[in-house]
PAZAGU-8602 format. One record per residue: residue in three letters; y, x, z of N, C-alpha, C in turn. Coordinates in pm, whole numbers, plus 50000, padded with zeros to 5 digits. Each point is the difference from the previous one (the first is absolute). Example, Ala and Ser with C-alpha at 12.3 -4.5 7.8 and 13.67 -1.06 7.14 Angstrom:
REM PAZAGU-8602
ALA494315131950780501194991150000501205009050000;SER501054996549928501195008250006501094992350073;
//
This chain:
REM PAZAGU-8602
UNK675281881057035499555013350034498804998750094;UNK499075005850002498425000450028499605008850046;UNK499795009350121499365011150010498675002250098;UNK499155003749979498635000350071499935016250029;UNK498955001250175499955013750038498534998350077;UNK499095011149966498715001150030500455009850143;UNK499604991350110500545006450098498865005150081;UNK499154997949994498255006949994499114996249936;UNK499215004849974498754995549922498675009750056;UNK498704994950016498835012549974498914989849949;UNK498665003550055498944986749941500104990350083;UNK500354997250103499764988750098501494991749997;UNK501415004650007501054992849989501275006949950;UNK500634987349957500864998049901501245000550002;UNK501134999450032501194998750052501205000249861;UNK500794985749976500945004449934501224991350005;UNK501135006350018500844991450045501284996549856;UNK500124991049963500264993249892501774993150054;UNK500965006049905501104996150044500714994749840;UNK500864988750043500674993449832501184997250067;UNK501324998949926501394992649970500124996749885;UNK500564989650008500754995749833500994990650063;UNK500915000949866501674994450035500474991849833;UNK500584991350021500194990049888501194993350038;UNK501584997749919501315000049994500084992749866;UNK499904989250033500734991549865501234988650019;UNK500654998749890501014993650012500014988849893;UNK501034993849969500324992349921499154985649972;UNK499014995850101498864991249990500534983349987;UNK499554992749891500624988150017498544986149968;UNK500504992550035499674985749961500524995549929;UNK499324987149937500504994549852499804984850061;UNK501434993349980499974981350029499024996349891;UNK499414992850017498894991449875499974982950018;UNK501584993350064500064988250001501334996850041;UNK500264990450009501684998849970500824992450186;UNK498845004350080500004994050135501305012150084;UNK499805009049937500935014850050501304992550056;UNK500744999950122501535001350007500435011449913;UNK499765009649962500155013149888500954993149906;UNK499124991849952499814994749872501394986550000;UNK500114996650117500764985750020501185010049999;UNK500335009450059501395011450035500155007749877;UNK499114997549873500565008149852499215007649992;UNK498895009950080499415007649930499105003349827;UNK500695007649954499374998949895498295002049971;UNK499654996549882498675002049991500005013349961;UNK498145001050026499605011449955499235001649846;UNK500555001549886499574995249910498715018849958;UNK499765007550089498905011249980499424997550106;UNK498844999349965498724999450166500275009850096;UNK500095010749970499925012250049501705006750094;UNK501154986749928500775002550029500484999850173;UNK500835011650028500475000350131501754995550061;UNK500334989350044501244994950008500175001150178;UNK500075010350039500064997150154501875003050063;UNK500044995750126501504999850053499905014650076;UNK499085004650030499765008150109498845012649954;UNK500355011750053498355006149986499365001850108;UNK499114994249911498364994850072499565013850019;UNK498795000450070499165011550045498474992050106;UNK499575012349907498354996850088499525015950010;UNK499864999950130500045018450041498604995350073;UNK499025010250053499065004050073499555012350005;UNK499775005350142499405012949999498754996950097;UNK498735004849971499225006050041499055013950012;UNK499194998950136499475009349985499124997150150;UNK498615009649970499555002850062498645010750043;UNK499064999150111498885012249979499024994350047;UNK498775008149984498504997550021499305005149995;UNK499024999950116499565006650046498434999949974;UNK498975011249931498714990449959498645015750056;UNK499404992450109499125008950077498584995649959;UNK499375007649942498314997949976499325005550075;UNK499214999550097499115003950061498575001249996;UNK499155005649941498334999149945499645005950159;UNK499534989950061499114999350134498895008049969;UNK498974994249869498535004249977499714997549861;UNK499424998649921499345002849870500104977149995;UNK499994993550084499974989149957501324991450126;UNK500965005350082501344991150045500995012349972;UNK501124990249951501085005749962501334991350091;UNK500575006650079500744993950043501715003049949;UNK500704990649932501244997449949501204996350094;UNK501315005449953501294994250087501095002849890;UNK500644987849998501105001349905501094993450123;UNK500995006549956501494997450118500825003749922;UNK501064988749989501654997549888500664995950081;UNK501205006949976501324993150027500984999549859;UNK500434988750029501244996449861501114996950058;UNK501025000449902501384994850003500464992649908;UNK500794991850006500854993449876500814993150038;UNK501525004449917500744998350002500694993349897;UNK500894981549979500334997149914501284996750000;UNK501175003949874501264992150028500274988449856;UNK500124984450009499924994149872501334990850053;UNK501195003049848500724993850016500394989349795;UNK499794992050088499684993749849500944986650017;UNK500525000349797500994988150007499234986149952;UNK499874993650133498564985350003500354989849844;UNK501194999649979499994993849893500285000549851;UNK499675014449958499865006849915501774995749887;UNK500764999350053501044996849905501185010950026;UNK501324994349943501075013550059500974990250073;UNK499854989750035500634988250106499435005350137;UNK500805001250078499385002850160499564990350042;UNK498854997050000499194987950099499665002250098;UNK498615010949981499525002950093499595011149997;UNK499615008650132499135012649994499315001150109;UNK498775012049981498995002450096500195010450024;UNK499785006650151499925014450028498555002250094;UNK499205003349981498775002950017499385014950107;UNK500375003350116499635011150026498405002750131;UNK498885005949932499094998250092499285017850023;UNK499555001950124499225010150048498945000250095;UNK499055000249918498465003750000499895013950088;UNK498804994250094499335014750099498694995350012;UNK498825014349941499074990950001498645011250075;UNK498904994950066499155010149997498754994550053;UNK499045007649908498444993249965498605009950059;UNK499734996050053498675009650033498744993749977;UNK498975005949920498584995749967499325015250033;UNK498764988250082498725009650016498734997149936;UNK498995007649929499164994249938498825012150030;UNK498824992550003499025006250022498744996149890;UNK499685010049889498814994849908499175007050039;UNK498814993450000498655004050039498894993549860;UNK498825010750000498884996549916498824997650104;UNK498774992250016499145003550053498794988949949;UNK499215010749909498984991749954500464994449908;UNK499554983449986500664995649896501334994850008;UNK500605001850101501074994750043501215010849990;UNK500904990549953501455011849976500484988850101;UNK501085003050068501204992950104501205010750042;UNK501304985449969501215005250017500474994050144;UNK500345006650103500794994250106501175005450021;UNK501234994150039501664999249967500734989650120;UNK500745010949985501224989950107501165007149942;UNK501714991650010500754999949932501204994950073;UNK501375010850036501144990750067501435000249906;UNK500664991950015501145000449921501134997450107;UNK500955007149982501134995850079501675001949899;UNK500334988349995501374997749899501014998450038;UNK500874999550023501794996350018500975003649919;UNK499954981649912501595000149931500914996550056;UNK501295003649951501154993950024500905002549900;UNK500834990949986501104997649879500604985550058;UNK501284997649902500874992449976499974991449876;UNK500434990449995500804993349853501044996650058;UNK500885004049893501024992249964500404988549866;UNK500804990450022500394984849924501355004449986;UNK500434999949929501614990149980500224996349813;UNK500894987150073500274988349928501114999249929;UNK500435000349914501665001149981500564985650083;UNK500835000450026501524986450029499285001950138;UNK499625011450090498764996750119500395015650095;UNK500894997950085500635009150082499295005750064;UNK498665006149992499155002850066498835007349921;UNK499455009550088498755002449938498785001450086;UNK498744989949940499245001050138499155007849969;UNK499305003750149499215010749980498974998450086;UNK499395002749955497934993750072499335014450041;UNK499915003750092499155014150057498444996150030;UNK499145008549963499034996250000498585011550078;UNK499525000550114499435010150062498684991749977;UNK499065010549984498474993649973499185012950037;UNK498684995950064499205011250046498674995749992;UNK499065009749984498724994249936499445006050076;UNK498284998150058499355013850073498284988849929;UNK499665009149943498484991849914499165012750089;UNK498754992850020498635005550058498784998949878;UNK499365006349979498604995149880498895008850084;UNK499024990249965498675010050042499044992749883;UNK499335014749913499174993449888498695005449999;UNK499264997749964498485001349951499314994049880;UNK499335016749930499114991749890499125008749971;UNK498614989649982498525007949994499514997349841;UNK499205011549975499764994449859498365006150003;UNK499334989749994498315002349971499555000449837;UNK499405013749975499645004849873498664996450018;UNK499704983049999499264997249992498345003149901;UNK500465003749882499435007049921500875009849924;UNK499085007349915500595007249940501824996849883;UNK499564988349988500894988449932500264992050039;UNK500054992850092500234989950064500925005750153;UNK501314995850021500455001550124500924989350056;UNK499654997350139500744986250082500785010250092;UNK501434991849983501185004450126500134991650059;UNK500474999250108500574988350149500995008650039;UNK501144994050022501605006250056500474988850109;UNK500905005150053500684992250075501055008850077;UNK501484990150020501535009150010500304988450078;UNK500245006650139501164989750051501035005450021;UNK500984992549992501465000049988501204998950138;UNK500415005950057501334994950086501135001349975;UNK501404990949976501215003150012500524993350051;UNK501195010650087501294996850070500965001549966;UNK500774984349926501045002549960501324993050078;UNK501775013950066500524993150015501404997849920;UNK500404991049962501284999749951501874993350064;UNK500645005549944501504993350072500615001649884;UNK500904989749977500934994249862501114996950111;UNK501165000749941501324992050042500844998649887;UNK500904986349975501054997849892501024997150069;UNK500505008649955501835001150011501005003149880;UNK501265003050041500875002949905501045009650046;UNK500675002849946501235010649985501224992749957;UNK500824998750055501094989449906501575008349985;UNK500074999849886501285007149939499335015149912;UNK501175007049951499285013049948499495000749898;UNK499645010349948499464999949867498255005450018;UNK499214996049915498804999850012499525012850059;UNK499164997850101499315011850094499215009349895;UNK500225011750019498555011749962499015000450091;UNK500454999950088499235010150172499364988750029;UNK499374987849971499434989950076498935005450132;UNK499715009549986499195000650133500795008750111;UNK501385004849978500695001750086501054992650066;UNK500124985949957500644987350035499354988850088;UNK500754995050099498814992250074501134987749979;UNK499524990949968500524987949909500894993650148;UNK501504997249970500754991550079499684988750054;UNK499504990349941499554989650026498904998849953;UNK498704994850070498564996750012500364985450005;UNK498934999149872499994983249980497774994650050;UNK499345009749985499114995850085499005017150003;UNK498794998850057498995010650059498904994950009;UNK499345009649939498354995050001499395013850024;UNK499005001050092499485010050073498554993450048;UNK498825005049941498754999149998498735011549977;UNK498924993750066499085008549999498544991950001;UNK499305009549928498954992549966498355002949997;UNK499125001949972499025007549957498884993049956;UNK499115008549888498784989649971498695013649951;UNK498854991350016499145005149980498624994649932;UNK499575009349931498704993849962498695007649937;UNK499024994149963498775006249978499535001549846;UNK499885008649901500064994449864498575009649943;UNK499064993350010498625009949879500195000349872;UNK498425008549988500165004049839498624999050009;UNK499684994049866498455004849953499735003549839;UNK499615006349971499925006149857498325004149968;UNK499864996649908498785002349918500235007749855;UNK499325010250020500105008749863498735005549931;UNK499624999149867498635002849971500205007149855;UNK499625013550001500275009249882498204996949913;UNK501064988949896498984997349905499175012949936;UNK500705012749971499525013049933501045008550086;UNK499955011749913501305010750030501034997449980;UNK500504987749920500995002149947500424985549973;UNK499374988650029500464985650028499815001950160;UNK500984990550056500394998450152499934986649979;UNK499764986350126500634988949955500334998450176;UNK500724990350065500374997750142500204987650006;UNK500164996650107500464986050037500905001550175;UNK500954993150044500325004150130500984986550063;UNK499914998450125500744988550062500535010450084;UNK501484998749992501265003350107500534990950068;UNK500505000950129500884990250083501285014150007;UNK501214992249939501035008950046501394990350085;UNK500675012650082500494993950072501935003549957;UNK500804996750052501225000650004500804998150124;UNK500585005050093500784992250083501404992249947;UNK500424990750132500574994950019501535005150002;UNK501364991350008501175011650023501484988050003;UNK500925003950027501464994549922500875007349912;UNK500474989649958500985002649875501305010550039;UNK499775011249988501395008950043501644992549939;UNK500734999950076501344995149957500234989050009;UNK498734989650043500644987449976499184991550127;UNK500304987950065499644996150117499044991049922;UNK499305001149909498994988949938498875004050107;UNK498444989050000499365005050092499375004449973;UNK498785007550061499175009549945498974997749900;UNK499105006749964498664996549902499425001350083;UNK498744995249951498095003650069499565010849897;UNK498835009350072499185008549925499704987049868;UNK499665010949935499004998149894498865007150009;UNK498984992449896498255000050068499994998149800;UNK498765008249988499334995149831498555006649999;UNK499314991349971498865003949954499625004749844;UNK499565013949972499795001649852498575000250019;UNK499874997649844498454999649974499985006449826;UNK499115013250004500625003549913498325004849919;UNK499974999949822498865004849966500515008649918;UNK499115012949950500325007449881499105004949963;UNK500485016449938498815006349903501035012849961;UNK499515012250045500435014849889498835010749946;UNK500264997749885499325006549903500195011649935;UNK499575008549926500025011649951499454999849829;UNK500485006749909499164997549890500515013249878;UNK498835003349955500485010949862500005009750106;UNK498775003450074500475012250078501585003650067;UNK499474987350018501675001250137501284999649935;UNK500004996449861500875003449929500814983450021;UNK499124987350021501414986650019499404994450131;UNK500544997850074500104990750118500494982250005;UNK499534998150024500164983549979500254996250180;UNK500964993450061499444992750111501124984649992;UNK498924994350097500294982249983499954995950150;UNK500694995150008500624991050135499974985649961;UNK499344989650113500224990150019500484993550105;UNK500974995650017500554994350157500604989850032;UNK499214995750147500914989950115500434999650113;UNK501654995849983500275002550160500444986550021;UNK499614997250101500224985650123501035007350090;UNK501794991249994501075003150110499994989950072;UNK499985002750149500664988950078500795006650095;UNK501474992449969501065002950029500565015349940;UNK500114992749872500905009349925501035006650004;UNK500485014250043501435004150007500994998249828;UNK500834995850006500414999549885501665004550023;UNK500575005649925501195004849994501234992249920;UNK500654994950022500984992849942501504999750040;UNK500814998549936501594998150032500574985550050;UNK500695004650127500044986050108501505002350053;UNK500884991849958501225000250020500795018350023;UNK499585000549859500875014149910498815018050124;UNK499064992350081499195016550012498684991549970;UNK499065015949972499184999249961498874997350143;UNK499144988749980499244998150095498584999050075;UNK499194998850053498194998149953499934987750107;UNK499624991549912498784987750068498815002349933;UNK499214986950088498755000449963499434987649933;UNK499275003849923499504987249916498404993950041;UNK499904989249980499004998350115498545005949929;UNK499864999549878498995000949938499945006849806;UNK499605008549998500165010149855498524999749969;UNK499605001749865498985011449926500375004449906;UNK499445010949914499925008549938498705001949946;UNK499694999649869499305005149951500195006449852;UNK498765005049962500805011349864498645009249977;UNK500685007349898499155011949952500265009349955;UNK499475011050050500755014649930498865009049916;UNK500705003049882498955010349888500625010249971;UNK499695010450032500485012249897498645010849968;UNK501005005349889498545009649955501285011149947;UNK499525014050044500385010049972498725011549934;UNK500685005049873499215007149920500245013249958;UNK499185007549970500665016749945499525001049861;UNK500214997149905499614997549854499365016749953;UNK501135008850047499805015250003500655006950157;UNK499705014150024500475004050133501494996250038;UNK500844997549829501505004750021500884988850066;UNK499184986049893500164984950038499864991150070;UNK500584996950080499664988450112500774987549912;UNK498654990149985500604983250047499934992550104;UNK500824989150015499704991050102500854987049974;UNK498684989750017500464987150003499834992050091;UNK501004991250083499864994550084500694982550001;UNK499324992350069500224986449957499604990350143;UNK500974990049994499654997550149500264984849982;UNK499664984850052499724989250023500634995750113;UNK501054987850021500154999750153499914986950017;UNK499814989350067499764987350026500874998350206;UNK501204999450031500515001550122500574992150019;UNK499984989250090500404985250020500164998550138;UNK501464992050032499394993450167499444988649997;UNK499175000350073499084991350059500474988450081;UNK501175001250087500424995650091501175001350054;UNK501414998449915501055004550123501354990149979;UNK500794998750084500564992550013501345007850033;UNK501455000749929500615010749996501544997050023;UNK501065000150065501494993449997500845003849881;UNK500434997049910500955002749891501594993250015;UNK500925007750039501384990749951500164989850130;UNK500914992449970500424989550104500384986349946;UNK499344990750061500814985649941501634998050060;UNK500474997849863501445000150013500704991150154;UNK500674998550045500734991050068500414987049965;UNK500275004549903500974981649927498534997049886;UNK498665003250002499055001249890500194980449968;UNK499204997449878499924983449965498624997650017;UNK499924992649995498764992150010499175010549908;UNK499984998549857498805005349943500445016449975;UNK500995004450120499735014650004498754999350098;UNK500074995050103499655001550150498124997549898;UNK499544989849916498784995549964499875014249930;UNK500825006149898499695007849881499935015250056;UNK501565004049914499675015750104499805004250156;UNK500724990950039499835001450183498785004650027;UNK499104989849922498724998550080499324996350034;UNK500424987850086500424994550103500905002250136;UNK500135010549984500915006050122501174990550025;UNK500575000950151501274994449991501235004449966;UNK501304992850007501395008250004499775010950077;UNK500765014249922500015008350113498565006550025;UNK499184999549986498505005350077499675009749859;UNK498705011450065499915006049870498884993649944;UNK499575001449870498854997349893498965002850014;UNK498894995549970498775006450023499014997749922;UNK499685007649954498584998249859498595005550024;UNK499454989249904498535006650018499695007949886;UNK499945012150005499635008349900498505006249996;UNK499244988750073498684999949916499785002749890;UNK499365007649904499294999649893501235014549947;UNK501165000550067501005013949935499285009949981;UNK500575009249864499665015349990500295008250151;UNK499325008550035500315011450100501125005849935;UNK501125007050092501175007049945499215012449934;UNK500445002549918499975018149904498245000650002;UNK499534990149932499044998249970499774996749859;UNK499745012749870499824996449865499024995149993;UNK499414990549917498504992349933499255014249957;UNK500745005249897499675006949951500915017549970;UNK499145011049983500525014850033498835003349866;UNK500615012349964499815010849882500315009150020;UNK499535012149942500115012950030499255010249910;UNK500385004649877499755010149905500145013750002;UNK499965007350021500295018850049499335007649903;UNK500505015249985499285005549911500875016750057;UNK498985009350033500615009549979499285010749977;UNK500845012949877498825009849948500915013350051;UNK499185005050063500325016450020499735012149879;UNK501055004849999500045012349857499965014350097;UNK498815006950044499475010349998500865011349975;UNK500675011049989500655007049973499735013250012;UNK498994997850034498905015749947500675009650148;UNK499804996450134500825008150081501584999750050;UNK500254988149931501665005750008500314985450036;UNK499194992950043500264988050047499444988449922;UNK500424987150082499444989549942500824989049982;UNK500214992649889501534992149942499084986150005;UNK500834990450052498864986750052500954986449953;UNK499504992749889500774989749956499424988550044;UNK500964992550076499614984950026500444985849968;UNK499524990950004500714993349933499394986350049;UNK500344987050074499584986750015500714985349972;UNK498984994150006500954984749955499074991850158;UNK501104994050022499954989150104500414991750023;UNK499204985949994500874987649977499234990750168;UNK501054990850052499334992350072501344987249946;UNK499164986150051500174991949944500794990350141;UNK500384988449988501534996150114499284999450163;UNK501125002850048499595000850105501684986450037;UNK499615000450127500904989050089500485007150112;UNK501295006150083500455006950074500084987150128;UNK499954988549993500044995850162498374987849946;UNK499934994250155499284990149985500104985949897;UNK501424999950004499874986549930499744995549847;UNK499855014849926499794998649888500844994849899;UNK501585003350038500774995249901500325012549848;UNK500094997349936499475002749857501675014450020;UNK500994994950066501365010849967499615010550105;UNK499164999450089499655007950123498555008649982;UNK500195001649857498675007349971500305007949885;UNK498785002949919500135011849901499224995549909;UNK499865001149841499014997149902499555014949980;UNK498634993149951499545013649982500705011949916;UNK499555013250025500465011749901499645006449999;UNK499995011949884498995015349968500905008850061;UNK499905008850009500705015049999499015010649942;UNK501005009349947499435012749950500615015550045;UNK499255007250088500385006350048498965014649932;UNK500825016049978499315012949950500535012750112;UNK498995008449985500695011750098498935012949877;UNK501215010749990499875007449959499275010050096;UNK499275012250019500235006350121499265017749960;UNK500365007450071499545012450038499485006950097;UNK498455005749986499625005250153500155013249949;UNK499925007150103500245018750028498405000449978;UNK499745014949953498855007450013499385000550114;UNK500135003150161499674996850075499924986850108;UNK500724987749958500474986749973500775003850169;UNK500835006550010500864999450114501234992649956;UNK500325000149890501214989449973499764992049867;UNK500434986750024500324991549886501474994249944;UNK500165001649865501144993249933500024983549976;UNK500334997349997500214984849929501064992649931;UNK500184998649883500574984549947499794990849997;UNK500584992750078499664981149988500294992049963;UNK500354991249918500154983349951499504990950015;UNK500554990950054500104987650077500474987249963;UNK499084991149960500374988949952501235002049890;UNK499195008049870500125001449881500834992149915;UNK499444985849970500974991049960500904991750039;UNK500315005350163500844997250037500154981750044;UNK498804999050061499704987050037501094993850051;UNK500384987650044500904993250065498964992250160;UNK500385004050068498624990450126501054999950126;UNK499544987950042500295004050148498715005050097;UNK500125008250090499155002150075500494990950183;UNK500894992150024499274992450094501794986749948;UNK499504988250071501414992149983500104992750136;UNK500964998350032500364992850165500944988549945;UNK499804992050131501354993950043500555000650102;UNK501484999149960501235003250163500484991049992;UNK500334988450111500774991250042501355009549978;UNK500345010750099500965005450054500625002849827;UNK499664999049887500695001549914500484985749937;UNK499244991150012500264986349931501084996750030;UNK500524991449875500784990150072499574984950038;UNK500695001450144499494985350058500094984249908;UNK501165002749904500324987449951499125002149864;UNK499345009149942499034998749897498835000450014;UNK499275001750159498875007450067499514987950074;UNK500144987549939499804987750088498784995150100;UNK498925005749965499375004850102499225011150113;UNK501325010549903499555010550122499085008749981;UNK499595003549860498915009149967500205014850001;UNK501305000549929500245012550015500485003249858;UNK500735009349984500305006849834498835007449965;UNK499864998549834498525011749991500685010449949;UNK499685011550048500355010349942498635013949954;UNK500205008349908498785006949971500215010350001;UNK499195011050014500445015950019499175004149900;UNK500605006849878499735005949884499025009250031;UNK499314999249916498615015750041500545009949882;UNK499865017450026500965006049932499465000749853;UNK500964999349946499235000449827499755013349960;UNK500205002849919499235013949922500825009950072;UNK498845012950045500555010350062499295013049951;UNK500755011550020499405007749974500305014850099;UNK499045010450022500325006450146498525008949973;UNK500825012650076499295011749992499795003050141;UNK498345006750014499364999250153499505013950007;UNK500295009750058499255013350056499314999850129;UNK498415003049966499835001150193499285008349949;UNK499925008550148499545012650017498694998150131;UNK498795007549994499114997050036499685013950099;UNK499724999650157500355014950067498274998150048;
//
C-alpha cells in the first residue's frame, strides 16, 4: 500500500509527503538435501522423489512487515539554485522460522527474529552558472537492528540463542561539477566522502530444557557461553570523472572512472571476526543511440571493476557470513536495444557478457580430521594439520552469483480500445547461464544454466487510475534452485569427515499464476 500527498505546492516550492506499508505471511518453506552427508538421511528420512516437493516436521514461516514515510521538499531559490531535502524513516520487521534440514526427521531448526529502525536525511543544492551545472549534498543515516537466532539440535537439551544489537550512524558530503565545455562535449569531476560509525554486541548462549522458544527476543539466555561487544568506524575519499560527447542528437558516447566505497562491519550472530571495507575501482565505456525517428534505441556498456578486499558472503559453520577476499575483477558487457516497430509494439533485447574472477584469496573450508592419514593430511587436508581448519587458494574462482552469460527477449503490444481502455499483452524469455552460490566453486553448490518464460495479461481504466492484471510465471514450470548452502549443524559427523557441511538447496517457485489490482490516487 502506497500513498502520496501534495502538501503545498506554488512556482517556487514543492512539498510532498509520501507514505508505504506492505506485509508478506508465508508458510510452508523448505530445503531440499542434495547429498547423502544429512544425519536426516542416516535416521531414515525418506527421499524427495518431486523437486518442488515439501516434507517438513514443523510449520515453517517467513513473516515481515514493513513500512514507512518521506518526506520530499523542493525549493527554487532563483531561475538557476534549487535547493532539495528528502527525510525517511522506515521500519522492518521480520519473523523466520524454518526447518534447517529440509526433511520430516527432527534435526534441526532455525528461528530468526529481527527489527529494523531507520532514518535518513539528504540535503542537496543544484546550481547552473554559465557553463557550469554543480550538485552539492550532504547525507546522514542513522540505523538500529536488533534480533535474535535461535539453534536447536535434536538428542541436544538446549536451545541456543545468539542476540544481536547493531547500530550504524553514516555521514556523506558530495560534490559534482559538470563543464559544458562545448556545445557537445562535457567534463564532470565529483567527489563523496564517506563516514561510518559502526557499533555492535553479539552474545551466545542457551536455554536448556523446554520446548523450542517463539519469543527469542524476550528470553535472556541462562547460560552465556561467550560476548563480543565492539565498535568501530571508517572513512574515506572516493571521485568521479566522466567524459561525455553527443556525437549528433541522437548518438551519445561516455567514458567514466569511479572509486566506490563500502564499509567495514561483523558478522551478526556469530563471534567470527570482523571484515574490512571494500574499495573498487570501475572504469566504464559506452554509447546510447536513437534511430528511425526515435523509434529503436540501442545502448552498449563496456566494463571494469578492480576489488580490493572483497566482501563476499558465504556459509560458515551453519550462518551465513561476509569475509573479504583480497583481490576480485570483473569485467563484461552489456547490449540492449529496445524498439517500437508501430505505436502499439514495444521490443526489447537485452544481452550481457560477464568475465568475474578472484584475483587473490585465500579462504578456510572444513577441518582436517583428528585421526586424518598421511595422504589425507597431503590430499584433501591441504596441508592442514589434525584438527586445524583447511585453507584454499581460490585464485582464478568464479565470483558467487555471477552468470558468464544473461538473455533477455520481451515483447509487448497494447490494444487501444477506442476509450474504454487499454488491454496490454506481455510476454518474455530469460535465460542466464551457471552461476556458483559460494566461493569454492563446487559444481553441487551451484546452478546450470536455465530459461524461464514468464506472460501478464493486463487492463488499464479510461482515465488509467486503476490497473488489472493476470500473471504467469515460469510457464514451463522450470525446476532451479535459486541459492544452495551448507550446514554442518545438519551433517552427520560420521559421514561429514571433514566438516563441510550437508548441501542443501532451496527450490525457486515453479509455475505460478496470480492476479494484481492497483489503483493509482
Amino acid at each position: 500500500l502506497r500513498g502520496q500527498i501534495e502538501i503545498g505546492r506554488d512556482e517556487a516550492l514543492n512539498v510532498r509527503l509520501i507514505a508505504d506499508w506492505s506485509e508478506f505471511n508465508s508458510g510452508n518453506r523448505t530445503i531440499r538435501p542434495l547429498d547423502n552427508l544429512g544425519m536426516a538421511e542416516t535416521l531414515g528420512a525418506l527421499p524427495l522423489p518431486k523437486f518442488g516437493q515439501t516434507r517438513n516436521n514443523l510449520d515453517s514461516r517467513e513473516n515481515w512487515e514493513f513500512w514507512g514515510v518521506t518526506l520530499l521538499v523542493d525549493y527554487q531559490i532563483n531561475d538557476n539554485l534549487t535547493l532539495s531535502s528528502v527525510s525517511g524513516y522506515k521500519t522492518y520487521e521480520t519473523d523466520f522460522l524454518f526447518n534447517t534440514d529440509g526433511t520430516e526427521i527432527d534435526i534441526t531448526r532455525s528461528n530468526f527474529q529481527y527489527d529494523t529502525e531507520q532514518f535518513s536525511q539528504e540535503l542537496r543544492l543544484d546550481g547552473r552558472w554559465k557553463r557550469f551545472d554543480f550538485l552539492l549534498g550532504g547525507y546522514y543515516l542513522n540505523e538500529d537492528k536488533q534480533g535474535a537466532l535461535g539453534l536447536i539440535r535434536a538428542n541436544i537439551d538446549r536451545t541456543f540463542i545468539i542476540p544481536n544489537d547493531d547500530t550504524v550512524d553514516a555521514l556523506a558530503a558530495f560534490g559534482l561539477l559538470t563543464f559544458r565545455a562545448t556545445d557537445r562535449l562535457s567534463l564532470v569531476a565529483g567527489v563523496r566522502y564517506s563516514y561510518e560509525k559502526k557499533k555492535d554486541f553479539t552474545s551466545i548462549g542457551a536455554i536448556f530444557g523446554g520446548d523450542f522458544l517463539n519469543g527469542l527476543d524476550s528470553f535472556d539466555p541462562v547460560t552465556v557461553f561467550s560476548t563480543r561487544s565492539d565498535k568501530d568506524s571508517w572513512n574515506d575519499v572516493s571521485p568521479r570523472f566522466l567524459v561525455q560527447y553527443d556525437v549528433s542528437d541522437k548518438v551519445n558516447v561516455y567514458g567514466s572512472v569511479t572509486k566506490g566505497f563500502k564499509s567495514g562491519g561483523w558478522n551478526a550472530f556469530t563471534a567470527e571476526a570482523s571484515f574490512d571495507p571494500e574499495k573498487v575501482w570501475s572504469f566504464e565505456i559506452g554509447g546510447r543511440s536513437e534511430f528511425m525517428d526515435g523509434r529503436m534505441r540501442l545502448n552498449v556498456t563496456a566494463f571494469y571493476y578492480d576489488y580490493s578486499d572483497l566482501q563476499v558472503t558465504t556459509t560458515l559453520n551453519n550462518l551465513t557470513v561476509t569475509t573479504n577476499a583480497a583481490e576480485a575483477t570483473n569485467k563484461g558487457l552489456e547490449v540492449e536495444l529496445v524498439a517500437r516497430p508501430v505505436p502499439a509494439w514495444l521490443v526489447g533485447v537485452s544481452a550481457s557478457y560477464l568475465d568475474a574472477e578472484y584475483d587473490r584469496f585465500l579462504s578456510p573450508f572444513g577441518i582436517c580430521p583428528v585421526n586424518a592419514t598421511a595422504e589425507e593430511i597431503a590430499g584433501p587436508c591441504n596441508g592442514a594439520a589434525p584438527g586445524q581448519t583447511r585453507t584454499f587458494d581460490l585464485s582464478g574462482n568464479t565470483l558467487t552469483n555471477a552468470p558468464e552469460g544473461k538473455f533477455n527477449i520481451r515483447s509487448q503490444y497494447d490494444f487501444d480500445l477506442g476509450g474504454d481502455g487499454v488491454v496490454s499483452v506481455f510476454g518474455q524469455v530469460s535465460y542466464q547461464s551457471r552461476v556458483f552460490y559460494t566461493q569454492f566453486n563446487e559444481d553441487i553448490i551451484g546452478q546450470d544454466g536455465f530459461a524461464l518464460v514468464d506472460a501478464r495479461l493486463s487492463y488499464t481504466s479510461p482515465d488509467e487510475r486503476w490497473n488489472l492484471a493476470f500473471l504467469a510465471k515460469n510457464i514451463f514450470d522450470k525446476d532451479y534452485f535459486q541459492n544452495v548452502v551448507r550446514f554442518t549443524s545438519t551433517s552427520d559427523p560420521a559421514k561429514d569427515r571433514f566438516s563441510i557441511g550437508n548441501a542443501l538447496g532451496y527450490p525457486a517457485p515453479g509455475r505460478s499464476f496470480s492476479a494484481q489490482v492497483r489503483f493509482y490516487y
